[in-house]
VEXZATOR-166656 format. One record per residue (C-alpha): residue number from 1; x, y, z; residue in three letters. Coordinates in Angstrom, 1 decimal, always signed. Layout:
REM residues N
{num->NUM | c1->X | c2->Y | c3->Z | residuo->ALA}
...
END
This chain:
REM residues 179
{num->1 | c1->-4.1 | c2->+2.5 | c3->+32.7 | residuo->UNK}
{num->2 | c1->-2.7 | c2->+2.1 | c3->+29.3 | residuo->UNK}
{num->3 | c1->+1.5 | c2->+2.3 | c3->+28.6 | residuo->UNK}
{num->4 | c1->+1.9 | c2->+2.4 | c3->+25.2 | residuo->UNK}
{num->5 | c1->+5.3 | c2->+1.9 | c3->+23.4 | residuo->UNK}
{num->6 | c1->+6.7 | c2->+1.2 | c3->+20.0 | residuo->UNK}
{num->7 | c1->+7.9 | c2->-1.7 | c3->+18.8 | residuo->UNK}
{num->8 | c1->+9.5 | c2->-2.8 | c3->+15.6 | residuo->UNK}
{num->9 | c1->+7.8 | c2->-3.8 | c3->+12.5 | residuo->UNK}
{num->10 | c1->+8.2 | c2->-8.1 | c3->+12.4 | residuo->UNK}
{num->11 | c1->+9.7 | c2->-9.4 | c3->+8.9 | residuo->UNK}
{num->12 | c1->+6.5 | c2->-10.9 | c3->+8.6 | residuo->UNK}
{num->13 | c1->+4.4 | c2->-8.5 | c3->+8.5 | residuo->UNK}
{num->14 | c1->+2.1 | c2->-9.1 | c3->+11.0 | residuo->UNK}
{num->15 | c1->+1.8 | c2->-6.1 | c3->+13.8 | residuo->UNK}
{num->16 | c1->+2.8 | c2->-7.5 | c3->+17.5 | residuo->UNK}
{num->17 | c1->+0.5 | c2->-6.2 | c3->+20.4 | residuo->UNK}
{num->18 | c1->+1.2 | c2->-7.8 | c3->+23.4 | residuo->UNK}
{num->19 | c1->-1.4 | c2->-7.8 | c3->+26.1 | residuo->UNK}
{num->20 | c1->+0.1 | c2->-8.1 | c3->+30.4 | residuo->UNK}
{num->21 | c1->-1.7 | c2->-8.1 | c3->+33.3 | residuo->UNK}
{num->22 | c1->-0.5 | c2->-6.2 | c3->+36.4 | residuo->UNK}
{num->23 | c1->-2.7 | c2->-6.4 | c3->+39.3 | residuo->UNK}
{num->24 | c1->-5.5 | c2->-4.7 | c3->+38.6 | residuo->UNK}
{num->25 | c1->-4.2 | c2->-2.7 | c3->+35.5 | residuo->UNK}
{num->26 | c1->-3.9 | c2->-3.7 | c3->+31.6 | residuo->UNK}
{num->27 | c1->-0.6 | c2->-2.7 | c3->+29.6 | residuo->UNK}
{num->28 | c1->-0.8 | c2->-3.0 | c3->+26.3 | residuo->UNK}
{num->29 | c1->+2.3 | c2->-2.8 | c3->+23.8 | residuo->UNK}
{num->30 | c1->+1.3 | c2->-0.4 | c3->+20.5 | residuo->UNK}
{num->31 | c1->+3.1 | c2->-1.0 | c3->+17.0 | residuo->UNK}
{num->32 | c1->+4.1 | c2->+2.7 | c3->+15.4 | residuo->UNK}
{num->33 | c1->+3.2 | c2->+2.3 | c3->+12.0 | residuo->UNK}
{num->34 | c1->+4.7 | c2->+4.6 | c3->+9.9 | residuo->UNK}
{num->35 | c1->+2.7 | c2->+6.5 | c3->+6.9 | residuo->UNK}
{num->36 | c1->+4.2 | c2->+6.5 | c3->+3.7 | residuo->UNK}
{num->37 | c1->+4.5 | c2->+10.1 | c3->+2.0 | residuo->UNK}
{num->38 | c1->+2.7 | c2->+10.8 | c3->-1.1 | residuo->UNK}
{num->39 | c1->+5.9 | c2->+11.8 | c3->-3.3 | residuo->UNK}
{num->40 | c1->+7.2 | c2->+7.9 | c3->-2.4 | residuo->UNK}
{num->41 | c1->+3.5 | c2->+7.0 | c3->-3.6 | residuo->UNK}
{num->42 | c1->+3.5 | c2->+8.2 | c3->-6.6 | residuo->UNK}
{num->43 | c1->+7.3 | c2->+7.1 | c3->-7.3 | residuo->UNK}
{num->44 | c1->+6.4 | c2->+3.6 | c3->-6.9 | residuo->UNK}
{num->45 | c1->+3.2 | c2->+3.7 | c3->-8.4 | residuo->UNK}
{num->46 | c1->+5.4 | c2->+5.4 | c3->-11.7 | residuo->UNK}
{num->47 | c1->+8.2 | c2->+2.1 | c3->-11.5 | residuo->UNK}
{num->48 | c1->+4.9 | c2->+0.3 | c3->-11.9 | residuo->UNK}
{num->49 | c1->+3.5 | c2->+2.3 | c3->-14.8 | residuo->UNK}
{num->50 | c1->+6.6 | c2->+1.8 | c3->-16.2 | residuo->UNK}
{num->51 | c1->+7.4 | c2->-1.7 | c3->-15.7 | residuo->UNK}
{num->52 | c1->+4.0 | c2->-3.1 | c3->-16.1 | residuo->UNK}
{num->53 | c1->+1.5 | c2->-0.5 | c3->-18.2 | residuo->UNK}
{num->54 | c1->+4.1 | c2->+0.8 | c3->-20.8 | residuo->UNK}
{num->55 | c1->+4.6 | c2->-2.6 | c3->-22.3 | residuo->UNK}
{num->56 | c1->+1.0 | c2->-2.9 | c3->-21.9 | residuo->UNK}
{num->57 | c1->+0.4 | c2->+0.4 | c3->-23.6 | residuo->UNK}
{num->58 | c1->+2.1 | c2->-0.6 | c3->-26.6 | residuo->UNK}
{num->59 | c1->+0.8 | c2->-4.0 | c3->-27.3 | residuo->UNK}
{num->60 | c1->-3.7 | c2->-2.1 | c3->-26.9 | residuo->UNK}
{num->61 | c1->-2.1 | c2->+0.1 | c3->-29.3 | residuo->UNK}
{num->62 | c1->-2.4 | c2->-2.6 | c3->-32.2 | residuo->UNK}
{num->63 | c1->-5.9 | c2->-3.5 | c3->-30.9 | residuo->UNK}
{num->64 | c1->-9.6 | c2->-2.0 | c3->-31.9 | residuo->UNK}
{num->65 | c1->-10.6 | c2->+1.0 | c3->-30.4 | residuo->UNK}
{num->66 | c1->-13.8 | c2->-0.9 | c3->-29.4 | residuo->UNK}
{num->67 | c1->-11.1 | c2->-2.5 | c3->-27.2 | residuo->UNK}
{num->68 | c1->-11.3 | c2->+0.6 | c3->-24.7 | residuo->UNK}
{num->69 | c1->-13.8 | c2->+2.9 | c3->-23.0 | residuo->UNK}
{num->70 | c1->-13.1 | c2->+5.9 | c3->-21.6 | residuo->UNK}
{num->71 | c1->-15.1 | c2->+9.0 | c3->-19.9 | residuo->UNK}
{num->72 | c1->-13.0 | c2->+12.1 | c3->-20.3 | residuo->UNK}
{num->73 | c1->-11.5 | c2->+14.0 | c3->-18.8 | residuo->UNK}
{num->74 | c1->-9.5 | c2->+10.8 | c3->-17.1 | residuo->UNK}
{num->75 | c1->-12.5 | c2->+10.1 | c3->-14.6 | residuo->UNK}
{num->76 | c1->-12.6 | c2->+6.8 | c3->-15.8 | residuo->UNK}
{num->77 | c1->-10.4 | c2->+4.2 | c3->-17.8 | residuo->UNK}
{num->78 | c1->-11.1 | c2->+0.8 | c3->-19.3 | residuo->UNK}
{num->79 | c1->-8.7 | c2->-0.9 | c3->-21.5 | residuo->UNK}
{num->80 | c1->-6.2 | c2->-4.0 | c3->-21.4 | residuo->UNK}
{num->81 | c1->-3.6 | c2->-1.6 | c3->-19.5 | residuo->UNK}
{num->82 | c1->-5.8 | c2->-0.7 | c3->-16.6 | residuo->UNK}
{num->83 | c1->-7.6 | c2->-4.7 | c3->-16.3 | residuo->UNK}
{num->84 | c1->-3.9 | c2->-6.1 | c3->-16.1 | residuo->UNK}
{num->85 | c1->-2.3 | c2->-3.4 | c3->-14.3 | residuo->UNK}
{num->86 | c1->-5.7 | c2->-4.1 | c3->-11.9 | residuo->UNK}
{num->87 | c1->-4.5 | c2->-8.0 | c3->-11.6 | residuo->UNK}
{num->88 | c1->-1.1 | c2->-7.2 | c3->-11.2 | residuo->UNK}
{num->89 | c1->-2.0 | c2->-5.1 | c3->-8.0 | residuo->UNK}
{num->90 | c1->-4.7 | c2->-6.7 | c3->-6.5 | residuo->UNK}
{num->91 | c1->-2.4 | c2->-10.0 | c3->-6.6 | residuo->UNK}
{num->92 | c1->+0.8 | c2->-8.8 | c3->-5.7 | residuo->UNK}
{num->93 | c1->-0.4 | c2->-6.3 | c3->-3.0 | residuo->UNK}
{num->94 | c1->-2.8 | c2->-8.8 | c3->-1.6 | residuo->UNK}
{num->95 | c1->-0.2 | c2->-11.7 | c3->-1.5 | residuo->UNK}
{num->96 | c1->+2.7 | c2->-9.4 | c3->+0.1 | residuo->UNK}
{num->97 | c1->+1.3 | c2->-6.1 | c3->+0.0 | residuo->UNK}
{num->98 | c1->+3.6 | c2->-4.8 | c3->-2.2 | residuo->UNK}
{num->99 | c1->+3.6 | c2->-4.2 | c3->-5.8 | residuo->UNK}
{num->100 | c1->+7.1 | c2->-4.2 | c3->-7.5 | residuo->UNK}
{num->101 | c1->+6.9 | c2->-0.4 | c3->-7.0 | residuo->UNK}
{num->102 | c1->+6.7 | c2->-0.5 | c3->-3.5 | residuo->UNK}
{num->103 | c1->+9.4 | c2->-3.1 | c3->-2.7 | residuo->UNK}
{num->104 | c1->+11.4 | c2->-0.7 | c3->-4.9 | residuo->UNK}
{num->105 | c1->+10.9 | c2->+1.9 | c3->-2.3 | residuo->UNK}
{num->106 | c1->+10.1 | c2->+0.2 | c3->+0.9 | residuo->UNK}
{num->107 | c1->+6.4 | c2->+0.8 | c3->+1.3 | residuo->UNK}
{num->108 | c1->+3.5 | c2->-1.7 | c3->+1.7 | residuo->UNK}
{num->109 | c1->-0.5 | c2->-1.7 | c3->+1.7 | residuo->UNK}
{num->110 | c1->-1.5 | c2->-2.8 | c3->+5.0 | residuo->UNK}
{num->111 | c1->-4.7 | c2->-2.7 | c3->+7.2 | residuo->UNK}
{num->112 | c1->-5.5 | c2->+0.0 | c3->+9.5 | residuo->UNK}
{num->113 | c1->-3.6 | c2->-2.1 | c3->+12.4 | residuo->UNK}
{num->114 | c1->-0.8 | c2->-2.8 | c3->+10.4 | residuo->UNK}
{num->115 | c1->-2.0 | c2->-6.6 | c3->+9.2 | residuo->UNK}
{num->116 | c1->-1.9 | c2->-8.2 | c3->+6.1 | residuo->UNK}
{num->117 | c1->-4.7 | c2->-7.0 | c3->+3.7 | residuo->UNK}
{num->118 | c1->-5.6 | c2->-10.4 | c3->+1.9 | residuo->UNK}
{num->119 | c1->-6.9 | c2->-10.0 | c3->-1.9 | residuo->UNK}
{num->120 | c1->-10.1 | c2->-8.6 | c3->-1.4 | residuo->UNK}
{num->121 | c1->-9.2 | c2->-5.7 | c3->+0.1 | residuo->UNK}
{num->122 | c1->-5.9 | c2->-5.5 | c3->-2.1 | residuo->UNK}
{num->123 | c1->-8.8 | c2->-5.7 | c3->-5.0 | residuo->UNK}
{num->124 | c1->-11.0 | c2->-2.6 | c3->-3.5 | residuo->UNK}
{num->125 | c1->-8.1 | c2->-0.5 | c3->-2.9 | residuo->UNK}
{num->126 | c1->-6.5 | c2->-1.3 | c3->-6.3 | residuo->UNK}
{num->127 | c1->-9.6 | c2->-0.5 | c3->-8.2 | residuo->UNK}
{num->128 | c1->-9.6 | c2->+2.6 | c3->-7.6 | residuo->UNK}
{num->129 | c1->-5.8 | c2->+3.1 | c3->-9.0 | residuo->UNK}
{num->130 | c1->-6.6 | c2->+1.0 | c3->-12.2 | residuo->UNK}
{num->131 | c1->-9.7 | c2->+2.8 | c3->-13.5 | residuo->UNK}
{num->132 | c1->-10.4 | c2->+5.5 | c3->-11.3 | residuo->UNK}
{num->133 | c1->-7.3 | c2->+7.3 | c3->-10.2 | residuo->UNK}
{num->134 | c1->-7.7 | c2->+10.9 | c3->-11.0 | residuo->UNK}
{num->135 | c1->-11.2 | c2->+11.2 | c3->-8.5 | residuo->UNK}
{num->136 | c1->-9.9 | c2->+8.4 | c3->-6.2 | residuo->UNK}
{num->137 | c1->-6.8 | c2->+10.9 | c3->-5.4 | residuo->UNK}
{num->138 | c1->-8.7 | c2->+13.9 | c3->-5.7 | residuo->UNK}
{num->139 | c1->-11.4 | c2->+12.8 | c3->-3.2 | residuo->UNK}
{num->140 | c1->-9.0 | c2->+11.7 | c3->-0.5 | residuo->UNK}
{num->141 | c1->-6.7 | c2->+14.7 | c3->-0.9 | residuo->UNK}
{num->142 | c1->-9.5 | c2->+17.0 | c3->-0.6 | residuo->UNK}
{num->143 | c1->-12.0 | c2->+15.0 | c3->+1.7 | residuo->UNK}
{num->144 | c1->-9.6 | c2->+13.7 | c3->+4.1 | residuo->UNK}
{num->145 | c1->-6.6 | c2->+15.9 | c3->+4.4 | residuo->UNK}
{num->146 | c1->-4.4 | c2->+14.6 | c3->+6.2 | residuo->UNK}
{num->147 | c1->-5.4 | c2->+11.0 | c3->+6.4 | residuo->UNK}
{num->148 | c1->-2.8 | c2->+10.0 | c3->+3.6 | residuo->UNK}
{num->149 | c1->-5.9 | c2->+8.1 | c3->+2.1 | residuo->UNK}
{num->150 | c1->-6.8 | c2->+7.7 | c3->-1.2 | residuo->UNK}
{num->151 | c1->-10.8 | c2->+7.3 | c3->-1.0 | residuo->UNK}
{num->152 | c1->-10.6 | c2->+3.5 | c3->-2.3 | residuo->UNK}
{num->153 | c1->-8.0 | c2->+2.8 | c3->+0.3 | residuo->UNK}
{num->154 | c1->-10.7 | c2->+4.3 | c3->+3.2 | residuo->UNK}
{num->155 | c1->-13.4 | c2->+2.4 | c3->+1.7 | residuo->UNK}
{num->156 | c1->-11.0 | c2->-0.8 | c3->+1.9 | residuo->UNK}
{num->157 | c1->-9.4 | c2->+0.1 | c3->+5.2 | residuo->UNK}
{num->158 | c1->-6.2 | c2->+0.2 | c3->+3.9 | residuo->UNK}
{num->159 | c1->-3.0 | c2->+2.6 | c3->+4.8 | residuo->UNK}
{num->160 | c1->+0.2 | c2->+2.5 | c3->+2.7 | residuo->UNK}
{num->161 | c1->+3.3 | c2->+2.1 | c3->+5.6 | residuo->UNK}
{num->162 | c1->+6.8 | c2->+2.4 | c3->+5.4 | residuo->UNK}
{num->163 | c1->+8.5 | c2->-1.4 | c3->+5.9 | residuo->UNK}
{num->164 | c1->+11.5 | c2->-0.2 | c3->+8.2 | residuo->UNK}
{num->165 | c1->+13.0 | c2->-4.3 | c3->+7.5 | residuo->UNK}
{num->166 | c1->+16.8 | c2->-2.8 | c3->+7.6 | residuo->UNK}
{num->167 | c1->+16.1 | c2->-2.6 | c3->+11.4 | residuo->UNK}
{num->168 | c1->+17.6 | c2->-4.9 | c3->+13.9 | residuo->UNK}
{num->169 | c1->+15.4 | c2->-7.5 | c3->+14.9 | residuo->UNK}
{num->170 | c1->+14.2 | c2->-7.4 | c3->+18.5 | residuo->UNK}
{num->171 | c1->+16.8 | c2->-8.9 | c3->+20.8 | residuo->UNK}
{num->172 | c1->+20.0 | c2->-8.5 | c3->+18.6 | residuo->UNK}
{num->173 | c1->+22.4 | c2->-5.8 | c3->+17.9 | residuo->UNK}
{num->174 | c1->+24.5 | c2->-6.0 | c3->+14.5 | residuo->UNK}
{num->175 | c1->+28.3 | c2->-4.4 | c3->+15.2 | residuo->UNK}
{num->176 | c1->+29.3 | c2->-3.2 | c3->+12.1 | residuo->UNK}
{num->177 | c1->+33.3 | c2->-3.8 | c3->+12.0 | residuo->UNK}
{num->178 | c1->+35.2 | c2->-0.5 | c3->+10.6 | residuo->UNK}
{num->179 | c1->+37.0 | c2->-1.1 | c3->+7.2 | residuo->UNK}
END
């Protein structure tokens, strides 16, 4: 018989899931992770855009057209913007799993179980946001309803989470003295 429960998200990211033995019987402890919404999604992924591609933006400006390629309408995008903005998430999300963005709003990339990605999934996942956003949405909207899955963060097996860090740790209770 399995007992499952929730327990709270560790500061370090990795998902607890404790195993006990009682007699004859396993229970195991689940972690409740916490999808993020896709309005907090795109806000985040927008603080990016702003922080990171504007600047960006500006500066391909003064280079070549030769410099970019792009197949309209949107489906894909290759220029200096969309290479670094690729860097910039495949190397923050896979060293913390969280771009700038997403600290901003208290989301993370994570594996399926809640566990660290690592940078080759971060890379996979982040592809599909750099040069191919506008199908990568659309697929996982329409394919996968529901799933709150772009389709480069199923094919890298990837879910954005909610962080929940204010929490108490497990084991102590903050008492908050009235002012």
């Amino acid at each position: 018989m399995i007992a499952r429960g929730a327990l709270r998200r560790p500061v370090n990211h990795r998902p607890i899931r404790t195993v006990k033995n009682n007699g004859d019987r396993q229970i195991i402890d689940m972690v409740t992770l916490y999808l993020a919404r896709w309005e907090t999604r795109f806000w985040a992924w927008l603080i990016d855009i702003i922080l990171i591609g504007l600047p960006l933006w500006a500066l391909s400006d003064r280079l070549p057209p030769s410099w970019e390629f792009t197949v309209s309408p949107g489906l894909l995008s290759i220029s200096l913007s969309s290479i670094v903005l690729f860097l910039y998430w495949t190397l923050l999300e896979g060293y913390r799993g969280q771009s700038i963005g997403k600290m901003a709003l208290k989301i993370r990339v994570a594996g399926r179980a809640g566990e660290d990605i690592g940078f080759s999934a971060a890379a996979i996942q982040g592809f599909g946001k750099a040069f191919l956003l506008i199908p990568d949405c659309l697929i996982g909207w329409l394919a996968m309803p529901g799933s709150k899955q772009r389709l480069f963060n199923r094919i890298s097996e990837t879910v954005v989470i909610e962080t929940r860090e204010t929490e108490e740790p497990e084991g102590v209770t903050y008492v908050k003295q009235e002012e």
